[in-house]
C-alpha positions as CSV (number, residue, x, y, z in Angstrom):
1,X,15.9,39.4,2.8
2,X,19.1,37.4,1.9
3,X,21.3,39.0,0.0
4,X,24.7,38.0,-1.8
5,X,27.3,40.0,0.3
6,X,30.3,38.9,-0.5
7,X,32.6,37.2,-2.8
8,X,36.3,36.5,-3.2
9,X,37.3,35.6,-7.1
10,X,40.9,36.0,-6.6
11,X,42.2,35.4,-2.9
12,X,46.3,35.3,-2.5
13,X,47.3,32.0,-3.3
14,X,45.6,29.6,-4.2
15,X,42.0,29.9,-6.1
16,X,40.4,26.6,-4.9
17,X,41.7,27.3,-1.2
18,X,40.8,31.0,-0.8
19,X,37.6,31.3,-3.0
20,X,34.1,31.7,-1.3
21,X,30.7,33.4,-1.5
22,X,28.9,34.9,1.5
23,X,25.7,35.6,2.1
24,X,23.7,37.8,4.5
25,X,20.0,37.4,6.2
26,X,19.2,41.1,6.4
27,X,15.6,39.8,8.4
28,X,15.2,39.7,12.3
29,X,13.9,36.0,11.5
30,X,16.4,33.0,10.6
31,X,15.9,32.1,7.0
32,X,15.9,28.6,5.6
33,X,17.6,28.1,2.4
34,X,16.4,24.9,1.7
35,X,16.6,24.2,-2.1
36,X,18.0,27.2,-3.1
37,X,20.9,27.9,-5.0
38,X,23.6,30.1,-6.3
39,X,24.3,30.2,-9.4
40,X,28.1,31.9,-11.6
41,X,28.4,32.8,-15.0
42,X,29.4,29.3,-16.4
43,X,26.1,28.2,-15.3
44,X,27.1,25.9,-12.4
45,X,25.1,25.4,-9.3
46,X,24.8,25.0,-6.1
47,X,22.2,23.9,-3.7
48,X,22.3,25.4,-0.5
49,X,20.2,23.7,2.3
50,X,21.7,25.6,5.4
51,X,19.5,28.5,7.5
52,X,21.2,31.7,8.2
53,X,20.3,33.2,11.8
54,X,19.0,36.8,12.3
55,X,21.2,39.5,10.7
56,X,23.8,36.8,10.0
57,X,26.1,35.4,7.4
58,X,26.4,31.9,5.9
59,X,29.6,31.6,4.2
60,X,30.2,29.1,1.3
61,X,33.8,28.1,0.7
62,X,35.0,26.9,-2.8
63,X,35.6,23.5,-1.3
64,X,31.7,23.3,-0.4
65,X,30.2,24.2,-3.3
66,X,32.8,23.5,-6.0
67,X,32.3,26.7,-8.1
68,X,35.0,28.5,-9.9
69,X,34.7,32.2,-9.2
70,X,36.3,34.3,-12.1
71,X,38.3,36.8,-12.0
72,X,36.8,39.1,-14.6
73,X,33.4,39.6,-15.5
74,X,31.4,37.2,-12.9
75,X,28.1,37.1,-12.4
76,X,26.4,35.5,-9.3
77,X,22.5,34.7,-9.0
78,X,20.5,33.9,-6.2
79,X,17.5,31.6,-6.8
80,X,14.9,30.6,-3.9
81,X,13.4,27.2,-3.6
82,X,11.1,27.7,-6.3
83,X,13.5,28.8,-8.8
84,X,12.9,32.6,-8.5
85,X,16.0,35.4,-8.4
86,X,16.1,36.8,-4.9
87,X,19.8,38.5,-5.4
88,X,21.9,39.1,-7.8
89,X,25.8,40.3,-7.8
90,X,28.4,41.0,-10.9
91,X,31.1,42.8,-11.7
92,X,33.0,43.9,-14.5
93,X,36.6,44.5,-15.2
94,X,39.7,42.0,-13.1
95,X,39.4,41.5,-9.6
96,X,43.2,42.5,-8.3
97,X,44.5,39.9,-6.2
98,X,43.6,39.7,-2.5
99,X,40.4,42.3,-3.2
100,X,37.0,40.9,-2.6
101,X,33.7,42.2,-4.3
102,X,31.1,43.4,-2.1
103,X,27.9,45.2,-1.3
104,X,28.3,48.2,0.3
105,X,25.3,51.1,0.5
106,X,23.7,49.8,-2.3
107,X,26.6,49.6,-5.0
108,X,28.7,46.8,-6.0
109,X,32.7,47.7,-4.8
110,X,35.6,46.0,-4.3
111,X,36.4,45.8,-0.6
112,X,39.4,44.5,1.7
113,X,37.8,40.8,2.3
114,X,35.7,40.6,5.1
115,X,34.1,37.3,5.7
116,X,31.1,36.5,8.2
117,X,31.6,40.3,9.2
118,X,29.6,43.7,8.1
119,X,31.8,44.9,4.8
120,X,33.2,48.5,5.1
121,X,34.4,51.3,3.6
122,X,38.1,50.4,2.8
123,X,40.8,52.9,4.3
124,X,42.0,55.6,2.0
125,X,44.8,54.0,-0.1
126,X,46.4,55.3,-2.8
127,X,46.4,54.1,-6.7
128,X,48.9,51.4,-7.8
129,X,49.6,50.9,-11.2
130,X,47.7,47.9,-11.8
131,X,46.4,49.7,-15.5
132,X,49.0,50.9,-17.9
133,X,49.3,54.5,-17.7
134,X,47.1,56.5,-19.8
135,X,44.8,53.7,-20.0
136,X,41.0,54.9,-19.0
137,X,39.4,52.4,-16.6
138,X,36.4,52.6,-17.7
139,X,35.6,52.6,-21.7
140,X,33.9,56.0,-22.9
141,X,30.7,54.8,-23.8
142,X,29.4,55.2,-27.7
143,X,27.1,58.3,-27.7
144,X,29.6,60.3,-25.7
145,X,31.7,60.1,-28.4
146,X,29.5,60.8,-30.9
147,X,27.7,63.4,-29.3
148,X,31.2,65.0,-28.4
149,X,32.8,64.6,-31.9
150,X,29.2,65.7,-33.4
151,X,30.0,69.2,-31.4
152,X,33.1,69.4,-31.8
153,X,33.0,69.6,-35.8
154,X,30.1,71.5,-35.5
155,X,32.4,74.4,-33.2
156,X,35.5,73.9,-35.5
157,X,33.0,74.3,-38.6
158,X,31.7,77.6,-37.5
159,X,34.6,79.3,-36.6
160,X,36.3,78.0,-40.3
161,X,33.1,79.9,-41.8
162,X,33.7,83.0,-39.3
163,X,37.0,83.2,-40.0
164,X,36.6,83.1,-43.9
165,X,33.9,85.8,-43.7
166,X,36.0,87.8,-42.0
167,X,39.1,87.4,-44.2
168,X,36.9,87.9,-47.3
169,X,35.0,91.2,-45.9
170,X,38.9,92.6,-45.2
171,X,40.1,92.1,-48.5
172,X,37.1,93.3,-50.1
173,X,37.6,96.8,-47.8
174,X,41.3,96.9,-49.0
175,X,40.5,96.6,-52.7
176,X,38.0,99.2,-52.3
């Protein structure tokens, strides 16, 4: 199977120098991609015509194939020689500097780059600062809210009507 495994959208330095796509023959048996391509999010293509070897990588530098990589919200597709998606690889959100974005146990991550080699579980590091602070990373999707603001009135709703019950009960004891 050949898989996209790899990509750098924003190396450090330059873009046109650093950028580059790699992909991985995950078969026992060399593959020929002849008259395949890869395709980004703008829609420009490239037509591969190289073999990758058992288990091994092909990597495709910007000054090969002439795509721009973005540096947000990129999306890479794999066709085969008769124009049908084998792979496909995105990712939302920026791409910090110097980070590529890989496969890794099934799940698209951003990784320390690691071309023409098995990607891996980055070492421990700790946060920077790249967000402002109290800025989520990830947007709280629609009927979360909802749902949460939906019980929330619903909770603040019933103890008003608890709390007026028992007020109203009380004063009509003390007048009694």
């Amino acid at each position: 199977m050949i898989l996209i495994n790899e990509w750098l959208p924003n190396p450090v330095g330059s873009d046109a120098q650093g950028e580059w796509i790699e992909l991985r023959n995950t078969s026992p048996n060399t593959a020929s991609l002849q008259g395949w391509r890869i395709e980004n999010a703008s829609g420009k293509k490239f037509l591969i015509n190289q073999t990758i070897v058992p288990d091994g990588y092909l990597l495709l530098p910007r000054s090969e194939t002439k795509l721009m990589l973005r540096n947000s919200g990129e999306d890479l597709k794999l066709f085969d020689a008769q124009g049908v998606l084998v792979d496909h690889s995105n990712f939302l959100g920026a791409v910090p500097e110097g980070k590529s974005v890989g496969r890794l146990n099934n799940e698209t991550v951003l990784l320390a780059p690691s071309p023409g080699t098995a990607n891996t579980k980055p070492a421990l590091q700790y946060p920077t600062l790249d967000y402002p602070l109290h800025t989520p990373l990830r947007p709280i999707s629609s009927s979360f809210s909802v749902i949460g603001l939906a019980l929330g009135t619903a909770l603040f709703l019933t103890l008003v009507v608890v709390f007026l019950k028992l007020h109203i009960h009380d004063e009509a004891e003390s007048i009694r």
